[in-house]
Backbone bond lengths (Angstrom), bond angles and torsions (degrees), N, CA, C in turn:
res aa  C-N    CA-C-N  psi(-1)  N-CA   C-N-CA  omega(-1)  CA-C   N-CA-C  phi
1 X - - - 1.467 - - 1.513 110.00 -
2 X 1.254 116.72 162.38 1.401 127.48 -154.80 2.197 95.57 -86.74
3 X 1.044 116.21 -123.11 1.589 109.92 -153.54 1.311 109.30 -89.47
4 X 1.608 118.76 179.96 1.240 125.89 -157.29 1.431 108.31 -64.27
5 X 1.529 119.88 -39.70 1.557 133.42 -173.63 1.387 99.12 -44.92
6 X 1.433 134.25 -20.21 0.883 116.99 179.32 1.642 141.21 -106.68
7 X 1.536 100.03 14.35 1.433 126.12 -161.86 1.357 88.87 -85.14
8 X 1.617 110.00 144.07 1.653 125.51 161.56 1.781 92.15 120.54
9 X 1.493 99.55 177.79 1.142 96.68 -166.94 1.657 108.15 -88.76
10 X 1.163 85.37 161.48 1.891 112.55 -169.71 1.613 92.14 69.17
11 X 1.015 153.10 52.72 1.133 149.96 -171.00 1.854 98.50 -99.31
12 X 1.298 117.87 -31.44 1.434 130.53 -157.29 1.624 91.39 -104.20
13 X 1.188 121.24 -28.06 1.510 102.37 170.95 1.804 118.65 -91.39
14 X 1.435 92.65 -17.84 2.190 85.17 164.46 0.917 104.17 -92.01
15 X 1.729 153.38 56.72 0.843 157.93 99.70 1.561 128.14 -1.47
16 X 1.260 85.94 -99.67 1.450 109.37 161.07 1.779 114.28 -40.88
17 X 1.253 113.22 -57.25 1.806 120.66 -163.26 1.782 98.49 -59.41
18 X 1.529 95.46 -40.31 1.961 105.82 -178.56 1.388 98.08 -54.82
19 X 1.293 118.06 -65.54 1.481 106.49 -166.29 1.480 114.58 -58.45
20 X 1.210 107.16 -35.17 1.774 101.38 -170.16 0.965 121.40 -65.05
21 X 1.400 107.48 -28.27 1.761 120.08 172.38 1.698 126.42 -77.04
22 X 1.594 83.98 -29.07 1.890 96.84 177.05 1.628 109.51 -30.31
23 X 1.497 114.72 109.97 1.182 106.84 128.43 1.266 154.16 -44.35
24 X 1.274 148.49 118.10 1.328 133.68 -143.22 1.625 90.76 -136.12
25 X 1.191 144.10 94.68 0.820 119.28 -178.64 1.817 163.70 -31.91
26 X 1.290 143.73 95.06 1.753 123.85 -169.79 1.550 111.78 -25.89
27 X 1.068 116.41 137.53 1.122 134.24 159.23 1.619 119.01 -113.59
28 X 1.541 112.38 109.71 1.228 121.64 156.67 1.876 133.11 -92.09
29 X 1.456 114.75 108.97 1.436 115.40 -167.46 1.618 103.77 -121.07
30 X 1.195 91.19 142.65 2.111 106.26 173.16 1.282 84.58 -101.67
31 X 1.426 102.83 145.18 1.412 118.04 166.62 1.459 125.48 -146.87
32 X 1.072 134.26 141.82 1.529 139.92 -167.64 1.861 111.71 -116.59
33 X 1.241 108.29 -155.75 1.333 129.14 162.13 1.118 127.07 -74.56
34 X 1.534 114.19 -40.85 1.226 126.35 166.54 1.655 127.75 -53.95
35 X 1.336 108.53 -41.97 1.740 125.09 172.85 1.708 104.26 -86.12
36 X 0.996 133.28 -26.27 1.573 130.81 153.41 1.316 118.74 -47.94
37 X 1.524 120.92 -66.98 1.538 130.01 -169.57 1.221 92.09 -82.42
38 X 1.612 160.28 -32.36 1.351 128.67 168.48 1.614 122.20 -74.72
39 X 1.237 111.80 5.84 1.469 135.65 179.79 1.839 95.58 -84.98
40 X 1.369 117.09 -64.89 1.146 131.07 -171.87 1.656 104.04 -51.28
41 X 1.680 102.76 -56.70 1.517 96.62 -164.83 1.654 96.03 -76.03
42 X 1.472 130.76 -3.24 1.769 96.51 175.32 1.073 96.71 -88.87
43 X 1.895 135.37 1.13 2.017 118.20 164.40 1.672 104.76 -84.09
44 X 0.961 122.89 12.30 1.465 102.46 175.60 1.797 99.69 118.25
45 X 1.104 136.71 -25.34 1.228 137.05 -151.87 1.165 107.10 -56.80
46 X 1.466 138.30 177.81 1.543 136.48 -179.55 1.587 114.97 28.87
47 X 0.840 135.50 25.00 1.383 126.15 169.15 1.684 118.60 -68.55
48 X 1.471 104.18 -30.84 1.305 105.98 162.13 1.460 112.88 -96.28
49 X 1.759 126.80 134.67 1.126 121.30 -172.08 1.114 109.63 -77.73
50 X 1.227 108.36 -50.19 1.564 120.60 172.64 1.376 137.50 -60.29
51 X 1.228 118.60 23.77 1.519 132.25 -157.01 1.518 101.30 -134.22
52 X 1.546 118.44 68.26 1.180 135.09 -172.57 1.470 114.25 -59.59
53 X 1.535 119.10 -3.28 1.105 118.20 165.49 1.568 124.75 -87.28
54 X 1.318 100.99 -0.61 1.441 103.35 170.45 1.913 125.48 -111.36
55 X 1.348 97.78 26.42 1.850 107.42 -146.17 2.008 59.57 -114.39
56 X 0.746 158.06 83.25 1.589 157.99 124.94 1.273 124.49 -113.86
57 X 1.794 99.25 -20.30 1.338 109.15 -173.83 1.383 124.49 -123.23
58 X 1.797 94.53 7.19 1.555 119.77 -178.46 1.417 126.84 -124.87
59 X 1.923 84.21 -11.93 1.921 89.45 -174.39 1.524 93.50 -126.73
60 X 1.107 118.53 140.95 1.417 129.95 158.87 1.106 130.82 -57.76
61 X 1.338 137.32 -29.85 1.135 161.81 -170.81 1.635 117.62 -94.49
62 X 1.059 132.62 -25.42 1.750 160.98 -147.16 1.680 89.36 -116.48
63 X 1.347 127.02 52.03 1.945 92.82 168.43 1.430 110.86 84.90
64 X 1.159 144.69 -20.26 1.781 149.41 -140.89 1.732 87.11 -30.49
65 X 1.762 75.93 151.18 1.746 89.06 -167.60 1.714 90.74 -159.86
66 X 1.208 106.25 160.31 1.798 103.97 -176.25 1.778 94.24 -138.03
67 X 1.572 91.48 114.53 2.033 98.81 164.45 1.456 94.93 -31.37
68 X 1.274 107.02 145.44 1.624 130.47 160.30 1.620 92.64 -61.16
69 X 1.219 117.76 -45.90 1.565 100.19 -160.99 1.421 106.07 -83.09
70 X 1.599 131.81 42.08 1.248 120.47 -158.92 2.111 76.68 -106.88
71 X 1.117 109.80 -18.70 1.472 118.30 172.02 1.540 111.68 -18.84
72 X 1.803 100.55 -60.82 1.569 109.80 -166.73 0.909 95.49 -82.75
73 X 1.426 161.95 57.22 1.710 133.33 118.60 1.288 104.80 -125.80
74 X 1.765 131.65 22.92 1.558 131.05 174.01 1.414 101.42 -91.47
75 X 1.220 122.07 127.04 1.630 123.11 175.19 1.429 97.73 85.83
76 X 0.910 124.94 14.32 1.972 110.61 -155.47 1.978 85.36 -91.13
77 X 1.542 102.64 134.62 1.236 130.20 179.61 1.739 107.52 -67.77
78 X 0.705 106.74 -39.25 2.043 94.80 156.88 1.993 70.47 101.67
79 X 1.915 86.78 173.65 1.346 87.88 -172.34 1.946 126.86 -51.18
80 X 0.734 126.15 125.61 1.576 91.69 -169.24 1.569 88.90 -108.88
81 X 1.492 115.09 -27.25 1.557 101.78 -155.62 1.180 113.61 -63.93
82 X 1.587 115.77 -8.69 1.270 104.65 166.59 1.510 123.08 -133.45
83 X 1.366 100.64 17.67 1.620 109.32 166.91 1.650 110.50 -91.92
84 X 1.500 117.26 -29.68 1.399 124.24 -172.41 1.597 113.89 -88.11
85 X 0.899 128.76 -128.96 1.920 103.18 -178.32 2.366 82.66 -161.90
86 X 1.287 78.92 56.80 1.387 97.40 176.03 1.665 117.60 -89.69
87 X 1.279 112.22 5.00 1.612 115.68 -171.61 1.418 119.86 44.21
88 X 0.559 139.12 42.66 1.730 149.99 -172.77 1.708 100.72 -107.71
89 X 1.134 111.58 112.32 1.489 101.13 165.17 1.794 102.35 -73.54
90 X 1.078 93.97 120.05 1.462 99.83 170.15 1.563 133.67 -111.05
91 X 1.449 102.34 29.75 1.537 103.29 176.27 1.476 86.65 -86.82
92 X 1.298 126.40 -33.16 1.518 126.05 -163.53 1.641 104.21 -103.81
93 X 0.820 118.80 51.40 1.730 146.65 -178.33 1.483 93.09 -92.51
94 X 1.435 121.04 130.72 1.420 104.21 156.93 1.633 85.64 -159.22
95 X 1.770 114.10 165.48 1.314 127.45 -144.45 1.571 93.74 -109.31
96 X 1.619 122.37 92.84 1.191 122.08 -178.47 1.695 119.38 -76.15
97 X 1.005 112.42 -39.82 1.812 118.85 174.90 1.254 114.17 -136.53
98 X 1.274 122.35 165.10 1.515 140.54 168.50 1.151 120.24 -135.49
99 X 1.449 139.02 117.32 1.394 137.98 139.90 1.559 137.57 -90.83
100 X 1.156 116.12 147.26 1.529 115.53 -178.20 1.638 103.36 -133.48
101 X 1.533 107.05 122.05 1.390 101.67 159.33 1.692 118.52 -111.11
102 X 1.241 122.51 98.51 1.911 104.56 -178.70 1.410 105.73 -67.03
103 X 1.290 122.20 116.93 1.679 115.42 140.92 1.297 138.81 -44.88
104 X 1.407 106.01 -31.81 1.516 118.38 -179.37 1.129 101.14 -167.94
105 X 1.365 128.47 137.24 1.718 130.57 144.30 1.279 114.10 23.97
106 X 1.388 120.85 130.88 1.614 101.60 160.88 1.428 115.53 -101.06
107 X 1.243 121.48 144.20 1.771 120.37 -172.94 1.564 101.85 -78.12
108 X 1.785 99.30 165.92 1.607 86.45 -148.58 1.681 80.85 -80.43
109 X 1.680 120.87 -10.38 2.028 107.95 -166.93 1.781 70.65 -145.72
110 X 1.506 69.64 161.38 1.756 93.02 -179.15 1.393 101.31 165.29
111 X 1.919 120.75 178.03 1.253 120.92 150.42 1.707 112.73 -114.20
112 X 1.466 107.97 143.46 1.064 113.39 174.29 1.479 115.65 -111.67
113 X 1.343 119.72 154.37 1.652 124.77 159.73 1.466 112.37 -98.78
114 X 1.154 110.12 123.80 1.922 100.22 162.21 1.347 107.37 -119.03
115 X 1.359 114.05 147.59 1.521 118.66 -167.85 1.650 97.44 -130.44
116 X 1.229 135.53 111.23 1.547 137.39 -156.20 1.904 95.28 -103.28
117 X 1.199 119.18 152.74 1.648 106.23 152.37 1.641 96.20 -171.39
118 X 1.611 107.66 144.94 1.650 112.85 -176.77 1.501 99.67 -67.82
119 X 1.181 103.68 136.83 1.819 119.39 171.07 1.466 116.04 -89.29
120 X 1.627 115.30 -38.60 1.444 135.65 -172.23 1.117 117.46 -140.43
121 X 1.466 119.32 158.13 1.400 118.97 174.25 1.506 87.17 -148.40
122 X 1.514 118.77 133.34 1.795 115.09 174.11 1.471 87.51 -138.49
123 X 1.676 90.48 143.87 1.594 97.56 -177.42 1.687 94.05 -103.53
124 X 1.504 101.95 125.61 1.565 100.39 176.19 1.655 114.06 -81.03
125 X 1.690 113.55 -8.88 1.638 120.67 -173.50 1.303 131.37 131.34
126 X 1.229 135.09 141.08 1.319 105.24 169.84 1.421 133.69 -57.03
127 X 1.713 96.91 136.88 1.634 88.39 -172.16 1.170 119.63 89.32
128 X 1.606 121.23 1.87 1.255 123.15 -165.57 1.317 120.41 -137.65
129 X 2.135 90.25 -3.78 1.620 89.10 169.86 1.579 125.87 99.38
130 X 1.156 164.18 122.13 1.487 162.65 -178.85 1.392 121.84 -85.80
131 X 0.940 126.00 146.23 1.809 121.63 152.28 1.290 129.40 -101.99
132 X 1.229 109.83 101.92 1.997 99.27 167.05 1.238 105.03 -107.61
133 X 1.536 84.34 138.43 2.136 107.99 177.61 1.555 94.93 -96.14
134 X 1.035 110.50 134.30 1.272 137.32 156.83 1.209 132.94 -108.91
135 X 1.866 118.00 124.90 1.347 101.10 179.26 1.771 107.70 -126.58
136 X 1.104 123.72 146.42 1.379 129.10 173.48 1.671 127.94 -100.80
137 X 0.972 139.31 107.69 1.046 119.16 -171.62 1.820 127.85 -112.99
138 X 1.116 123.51 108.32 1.704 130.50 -130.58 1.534 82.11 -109.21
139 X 1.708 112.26 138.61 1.568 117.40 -152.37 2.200 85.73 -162.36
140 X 1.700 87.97 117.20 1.856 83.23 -176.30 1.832 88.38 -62.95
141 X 1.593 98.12 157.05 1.412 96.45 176.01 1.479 109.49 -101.07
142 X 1.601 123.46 3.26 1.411 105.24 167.31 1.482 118.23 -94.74
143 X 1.356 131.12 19.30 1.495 128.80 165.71 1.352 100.50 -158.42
144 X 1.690 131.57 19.57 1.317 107.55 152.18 1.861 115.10 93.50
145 X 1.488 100.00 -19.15 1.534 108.22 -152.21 2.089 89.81 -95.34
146 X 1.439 91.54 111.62 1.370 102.33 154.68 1.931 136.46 -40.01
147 X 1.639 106.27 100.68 0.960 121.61 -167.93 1.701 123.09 -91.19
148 X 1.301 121.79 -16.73 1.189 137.91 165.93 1.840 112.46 -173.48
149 X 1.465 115.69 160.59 1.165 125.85 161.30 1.487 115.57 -141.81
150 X 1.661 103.91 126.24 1.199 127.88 -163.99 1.583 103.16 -102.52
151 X 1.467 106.75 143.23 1.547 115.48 -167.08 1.549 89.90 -130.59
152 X 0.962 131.61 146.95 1.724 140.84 179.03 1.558 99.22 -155.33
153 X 1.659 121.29 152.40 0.984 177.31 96.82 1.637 119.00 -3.83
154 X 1.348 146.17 87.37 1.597 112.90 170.07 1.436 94.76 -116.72
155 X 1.332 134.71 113.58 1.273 133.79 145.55 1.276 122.04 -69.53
156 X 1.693 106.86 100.64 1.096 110.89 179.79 1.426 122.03 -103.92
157 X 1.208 124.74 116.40 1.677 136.75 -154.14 1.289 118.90 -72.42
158 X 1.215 106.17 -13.59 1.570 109.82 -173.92 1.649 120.46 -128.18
159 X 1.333 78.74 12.80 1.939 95.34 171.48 1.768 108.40 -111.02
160 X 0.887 155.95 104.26 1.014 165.76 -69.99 1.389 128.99 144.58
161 X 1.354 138.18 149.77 1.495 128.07 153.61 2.030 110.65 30.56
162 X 1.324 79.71 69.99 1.761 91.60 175.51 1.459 112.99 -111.77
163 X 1.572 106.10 -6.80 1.379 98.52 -167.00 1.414 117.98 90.46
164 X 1.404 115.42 7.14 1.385 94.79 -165.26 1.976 102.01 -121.94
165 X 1.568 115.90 -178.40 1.339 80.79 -153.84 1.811 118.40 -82.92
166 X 1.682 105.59 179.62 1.433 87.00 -152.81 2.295 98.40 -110.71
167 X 1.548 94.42 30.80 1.416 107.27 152.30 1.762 120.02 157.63
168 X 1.270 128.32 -165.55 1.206 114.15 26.41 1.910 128.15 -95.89
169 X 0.561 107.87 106.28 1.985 114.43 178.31 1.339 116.91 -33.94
170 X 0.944 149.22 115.53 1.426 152.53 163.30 1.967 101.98 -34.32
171 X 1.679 92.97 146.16 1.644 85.86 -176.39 1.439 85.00 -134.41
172 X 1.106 115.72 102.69 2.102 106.12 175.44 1.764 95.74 -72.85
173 X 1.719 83.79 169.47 1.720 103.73 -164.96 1.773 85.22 -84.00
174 X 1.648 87.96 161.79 1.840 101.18 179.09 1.458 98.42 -87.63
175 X 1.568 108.78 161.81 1.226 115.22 -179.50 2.145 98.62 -83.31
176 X 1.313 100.38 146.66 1.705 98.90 174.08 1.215 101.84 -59.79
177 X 2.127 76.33 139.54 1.963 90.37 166.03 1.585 114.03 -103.76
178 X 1.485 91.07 120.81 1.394 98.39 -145.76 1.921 107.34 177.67
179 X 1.111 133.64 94.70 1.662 131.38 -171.35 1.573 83.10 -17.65
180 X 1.336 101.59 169.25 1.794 129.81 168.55 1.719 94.26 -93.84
181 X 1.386 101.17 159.08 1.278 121.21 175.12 1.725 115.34 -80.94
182 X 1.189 92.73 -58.05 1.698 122.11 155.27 1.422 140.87 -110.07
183 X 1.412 105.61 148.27 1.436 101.64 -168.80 1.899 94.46 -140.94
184 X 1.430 98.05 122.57 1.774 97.78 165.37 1.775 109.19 -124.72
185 X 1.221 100.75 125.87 1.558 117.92 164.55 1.746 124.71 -73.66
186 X 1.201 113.19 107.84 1.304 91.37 -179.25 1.871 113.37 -138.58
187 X 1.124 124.68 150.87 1.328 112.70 -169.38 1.254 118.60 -98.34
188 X 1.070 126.18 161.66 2.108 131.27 174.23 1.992 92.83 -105.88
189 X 1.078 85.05 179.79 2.024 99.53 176.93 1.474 81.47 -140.97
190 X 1.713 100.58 153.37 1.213 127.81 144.96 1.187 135.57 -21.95
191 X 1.931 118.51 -42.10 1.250 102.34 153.71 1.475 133.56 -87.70
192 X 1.514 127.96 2.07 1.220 126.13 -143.31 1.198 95.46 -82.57
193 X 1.343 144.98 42.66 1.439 145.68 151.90 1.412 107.54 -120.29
194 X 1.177 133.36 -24.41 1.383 149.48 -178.40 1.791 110.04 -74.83
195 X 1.819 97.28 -35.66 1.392 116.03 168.62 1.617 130.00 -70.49
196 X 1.597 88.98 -57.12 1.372 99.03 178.45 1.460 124.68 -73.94
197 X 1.251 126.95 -16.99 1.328 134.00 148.75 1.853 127.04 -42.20
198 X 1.368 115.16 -6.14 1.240 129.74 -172.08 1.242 94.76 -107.93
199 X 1.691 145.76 11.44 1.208 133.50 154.45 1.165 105.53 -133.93
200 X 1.210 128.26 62.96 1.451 153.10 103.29 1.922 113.53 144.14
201 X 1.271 122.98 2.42 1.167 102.92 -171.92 1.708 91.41 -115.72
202 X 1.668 101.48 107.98 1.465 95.02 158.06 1.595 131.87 -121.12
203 X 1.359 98.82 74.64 1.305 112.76 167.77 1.590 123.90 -68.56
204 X 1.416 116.11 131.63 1.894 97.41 -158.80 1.249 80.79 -80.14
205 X 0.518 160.75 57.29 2.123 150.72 150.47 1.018 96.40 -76.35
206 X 1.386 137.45 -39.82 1.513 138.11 -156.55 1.692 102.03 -115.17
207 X 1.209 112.34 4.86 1.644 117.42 171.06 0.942 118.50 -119.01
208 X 1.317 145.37 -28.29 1.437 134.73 -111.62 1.317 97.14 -156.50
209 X 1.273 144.00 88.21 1.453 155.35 -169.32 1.553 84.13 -39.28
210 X 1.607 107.76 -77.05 1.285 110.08 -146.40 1.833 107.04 -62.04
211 X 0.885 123.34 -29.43 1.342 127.27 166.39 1.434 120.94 -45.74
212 X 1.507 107.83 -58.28 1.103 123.11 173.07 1.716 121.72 -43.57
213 X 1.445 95.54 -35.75 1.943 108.62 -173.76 1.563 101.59 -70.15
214 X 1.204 86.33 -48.98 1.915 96.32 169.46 1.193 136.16 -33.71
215 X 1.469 94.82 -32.57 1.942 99.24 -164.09 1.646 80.86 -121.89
216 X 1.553 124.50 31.75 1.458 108.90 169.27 1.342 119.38 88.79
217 X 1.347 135.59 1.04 1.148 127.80 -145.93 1.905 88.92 -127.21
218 X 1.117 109.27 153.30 1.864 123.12 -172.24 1.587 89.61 -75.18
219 X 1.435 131.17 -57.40 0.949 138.01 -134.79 1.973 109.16 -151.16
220 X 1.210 122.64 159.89 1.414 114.38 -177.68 1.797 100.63 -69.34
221 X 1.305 129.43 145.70 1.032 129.72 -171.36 1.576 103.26 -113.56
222 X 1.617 113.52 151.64 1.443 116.02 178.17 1.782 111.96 -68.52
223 X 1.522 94.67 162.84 1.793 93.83 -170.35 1.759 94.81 -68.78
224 X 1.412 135.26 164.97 1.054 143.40 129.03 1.461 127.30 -25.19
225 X 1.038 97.49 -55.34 1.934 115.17 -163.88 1.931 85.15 -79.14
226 X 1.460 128.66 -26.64 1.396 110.55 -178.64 1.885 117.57 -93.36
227 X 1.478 103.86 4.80 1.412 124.44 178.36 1.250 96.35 -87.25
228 X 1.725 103.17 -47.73 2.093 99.63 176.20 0.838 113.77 -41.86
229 X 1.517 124.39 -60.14 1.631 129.82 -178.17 0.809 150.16 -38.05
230 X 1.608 93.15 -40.80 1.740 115.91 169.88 1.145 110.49 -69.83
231 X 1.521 129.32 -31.51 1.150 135.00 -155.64 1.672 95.72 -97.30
232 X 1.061 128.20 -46.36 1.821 139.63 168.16 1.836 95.89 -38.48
233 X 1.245 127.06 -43.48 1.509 147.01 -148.25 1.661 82.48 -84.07
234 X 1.720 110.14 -90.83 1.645 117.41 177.02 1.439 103.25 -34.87
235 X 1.230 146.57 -34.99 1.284 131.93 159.04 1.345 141.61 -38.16
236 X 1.276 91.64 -61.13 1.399 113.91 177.44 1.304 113.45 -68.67
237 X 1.307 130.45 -40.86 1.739 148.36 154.89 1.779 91.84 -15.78
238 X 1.459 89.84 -81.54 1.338 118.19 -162.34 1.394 137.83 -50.39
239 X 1.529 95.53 -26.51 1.522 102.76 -174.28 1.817 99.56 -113.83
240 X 1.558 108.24 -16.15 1.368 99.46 -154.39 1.664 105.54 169.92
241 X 1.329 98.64 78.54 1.579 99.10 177.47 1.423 133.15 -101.64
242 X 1.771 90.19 2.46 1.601 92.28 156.11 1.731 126.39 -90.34
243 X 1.596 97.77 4.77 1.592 110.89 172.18 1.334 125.44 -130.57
244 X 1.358 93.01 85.86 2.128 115.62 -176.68 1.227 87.40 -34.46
245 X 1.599 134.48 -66.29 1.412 147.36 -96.86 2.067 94.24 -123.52
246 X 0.939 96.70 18.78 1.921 99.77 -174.33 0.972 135.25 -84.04
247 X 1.797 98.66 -37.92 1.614 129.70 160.01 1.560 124.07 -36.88
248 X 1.624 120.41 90.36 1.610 85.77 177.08 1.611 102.85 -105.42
249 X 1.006 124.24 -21.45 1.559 129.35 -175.52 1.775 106.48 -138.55
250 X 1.784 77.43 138.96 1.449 87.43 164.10 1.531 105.02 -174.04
251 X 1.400 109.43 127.04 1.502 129.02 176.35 1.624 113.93 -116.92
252 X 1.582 97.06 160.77 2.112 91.94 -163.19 1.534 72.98 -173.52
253 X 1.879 97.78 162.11 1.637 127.79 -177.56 1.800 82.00 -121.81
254 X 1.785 84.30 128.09 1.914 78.29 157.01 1.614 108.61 -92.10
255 X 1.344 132.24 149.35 1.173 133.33 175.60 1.151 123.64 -115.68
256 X 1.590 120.21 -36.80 1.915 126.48 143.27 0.947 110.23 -154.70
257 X 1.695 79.80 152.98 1.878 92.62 -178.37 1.345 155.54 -54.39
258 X 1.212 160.23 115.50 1.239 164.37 -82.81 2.010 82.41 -144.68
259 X 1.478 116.92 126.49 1.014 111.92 151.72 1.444 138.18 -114.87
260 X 1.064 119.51 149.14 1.718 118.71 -157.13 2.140 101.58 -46.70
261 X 1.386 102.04 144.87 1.751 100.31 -176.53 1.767 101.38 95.33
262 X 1.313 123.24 -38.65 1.182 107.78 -177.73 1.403 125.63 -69.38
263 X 1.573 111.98 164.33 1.563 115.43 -174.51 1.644 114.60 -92.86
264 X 1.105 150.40 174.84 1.678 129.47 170.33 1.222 98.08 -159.65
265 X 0.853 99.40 111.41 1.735 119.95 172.95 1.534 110.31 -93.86
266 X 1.909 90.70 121.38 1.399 89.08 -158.72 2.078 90.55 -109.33
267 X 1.598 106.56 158.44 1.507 108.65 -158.70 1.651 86.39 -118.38
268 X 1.520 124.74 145.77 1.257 127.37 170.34 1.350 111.24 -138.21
269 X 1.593 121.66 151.53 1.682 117.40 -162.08 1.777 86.75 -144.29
270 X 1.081 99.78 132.03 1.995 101.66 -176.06 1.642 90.07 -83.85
271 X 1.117 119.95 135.80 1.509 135.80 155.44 1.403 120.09 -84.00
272 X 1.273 113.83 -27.92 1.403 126.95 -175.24 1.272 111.79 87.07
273 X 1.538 105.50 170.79 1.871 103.14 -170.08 1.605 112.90 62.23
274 X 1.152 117.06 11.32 1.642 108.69 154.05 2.208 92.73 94.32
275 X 1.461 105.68 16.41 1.383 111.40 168.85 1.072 111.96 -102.47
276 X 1.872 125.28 164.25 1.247 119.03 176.56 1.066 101.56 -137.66
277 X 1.337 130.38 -179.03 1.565 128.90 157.79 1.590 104.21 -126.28
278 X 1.321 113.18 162.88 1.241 107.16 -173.17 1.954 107.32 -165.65
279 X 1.445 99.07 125.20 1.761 94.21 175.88 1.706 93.88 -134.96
280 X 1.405 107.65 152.61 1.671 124.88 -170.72 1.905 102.44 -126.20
281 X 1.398 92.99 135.24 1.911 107.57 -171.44 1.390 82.11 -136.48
282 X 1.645 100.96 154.51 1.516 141.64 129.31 1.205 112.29 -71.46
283 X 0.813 132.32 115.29 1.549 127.78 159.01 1.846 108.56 56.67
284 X 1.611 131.93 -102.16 1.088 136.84 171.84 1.200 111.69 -108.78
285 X 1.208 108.57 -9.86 1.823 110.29 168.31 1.385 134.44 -106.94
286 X 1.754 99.83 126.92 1.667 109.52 -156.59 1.569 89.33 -85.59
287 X 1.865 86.89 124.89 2.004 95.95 162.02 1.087 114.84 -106.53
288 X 1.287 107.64 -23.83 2.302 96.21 166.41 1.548 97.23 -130.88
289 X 1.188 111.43 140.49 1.432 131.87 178.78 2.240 104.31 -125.33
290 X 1.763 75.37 169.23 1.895 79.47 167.54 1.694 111.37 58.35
291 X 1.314 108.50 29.84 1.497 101.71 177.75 1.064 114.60 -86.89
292 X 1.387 119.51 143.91 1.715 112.34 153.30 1.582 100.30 -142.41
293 X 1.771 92.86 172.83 1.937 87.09 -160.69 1.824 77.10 -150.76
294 X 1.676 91.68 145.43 1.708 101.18 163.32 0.994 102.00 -106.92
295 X 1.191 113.88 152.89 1.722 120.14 174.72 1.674 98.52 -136.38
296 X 1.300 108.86 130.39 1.554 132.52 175.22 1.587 105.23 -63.76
């Protein structure tokens, strides 16, 4: 079990009650162009100079336009599971799902509020690890009017056998079996975890060699939420790259981790009615599965 607050008896059944109650703190953020395009370049963005179809989301001057998925790091509560006194062992934290709903467009500057709080906690067993759902809910702060709501996933590996209950679990839909319609390739650099950590999640998992060995991993691994991006990005390529702003939904399972330098070839299947499906590989190994995306 995760921290000391929780040693003594019944310690494994307030588990669950701690998190549900966790305060997580509001977060109020101003944001510009500047916190957009360093958002963009830790998913991969501009890596090609010459690829004027991507200078919308990197240059100010070019059109300025903000990824739909720039959603998940506005208001975002920074690590809490292990800054807040949430008991979570969080070296063994890892980012099981993502959702995005846009309400509307996001403006390219504005201020936002995000207000985060756990919805669920399911104990998968001992040894088998926990689930907390997380939801965020991102609200412009000069009229109040709800701008997206974010749903997250934390599979946490070392929380376990708490006693608490063991579902029901979210089951996302499979991607069709069936070739993809589309396919976009796109690459990360070496630093793009070193990058993307500068808009708000700095967990050393994604810095810190030695950290990284810790929680199992060869090497520091890229964030989740910056694999979304890339994959929000190959989207947008794909379906419609004269419309930044098209994206209104899109949910995905990460399945493994993406490390900084790698390429990700992302796979898309039309559902029809303006739905998609969508799963992202390295090579033969799937790192986000179970996607689907609305497009306006």
């Amino acid at each position: 079990m995760g921290e000391a607050a929780f040693e003594g008896a019944g310690s494994e059944a307030r588990f669950r009650e701690r998190l549900l109650a966790l305060e997580i703190p509001e977060v109020r953020q101003d944001y510009g162009p500047d916190q957009a395009i360093l958002y963009a370049l830790g998913c991969g963005v501009g890596l090609d100079p010459l690829d004027e179809a991507q200078l919308p989301f990197v240059y100010e001057e070019r059109g300025f336009a903000v990824l739909p998925s720039f959603a998940t790091v506005l208001g975002h509560p920074g690590f809490w599971a292990r800054d807040l006194d949430s008991g979570i062992d969080w070296l063994r934290v890892v980012h099981g799902e993502q959702g995005l709903r846009l309400h509307r467009p996001l403006p390219v500057a504005g201020e936002v509020r995000g207000k985060s709080r756990v919805v669920e906690v399911i104990d998968k067993g001992e040894g088998r690890g926990a689930l907390v759902y997380v939801e965020r809910s991102l609200t412009d702060a000069a009229d109040e009017a709800p701008l997206a709501t974010l749903t997250q996933t934390l599979f946490c590996r070392g929380d376990g056998g708490f006693g608490g209950p063991q579902g029901p679990a979210r089951r996302p839909p499979a991607v069709p079996d069936r070739p993809a319609e589309l396919r976009c390739a796109l690459p990360t650099s070496p630093q793009s975890a070193l990058i993307y950590r500068l808009s708000g999640d700095r967990n050393p998992l994604h810095a810190d060699p030695a950290v990284a060995r810790k929680a199992g991993y060869e090497r520091p691994i890229l964030h989740g939420l910056a694999t979304f991006g890339l994959v929000c990005h190959a989207l947008q390529r794909s379906l419609g790259p004269e419309r930044p702003a098209a994206l209104t939904a899109m949910d995905c399972r990460f399945s493994a981790p993406v490390y900084p330098g790698e390429t990700v070839e992302t796979e898309i299947w039309d559902l029809g009615k303006a739905a998609y499906a969508f799963r992202a590989r390295v090579g033969e190994r799937v790192v986000l599965d179970n996607g689907r995306a609305e497009w306006r």
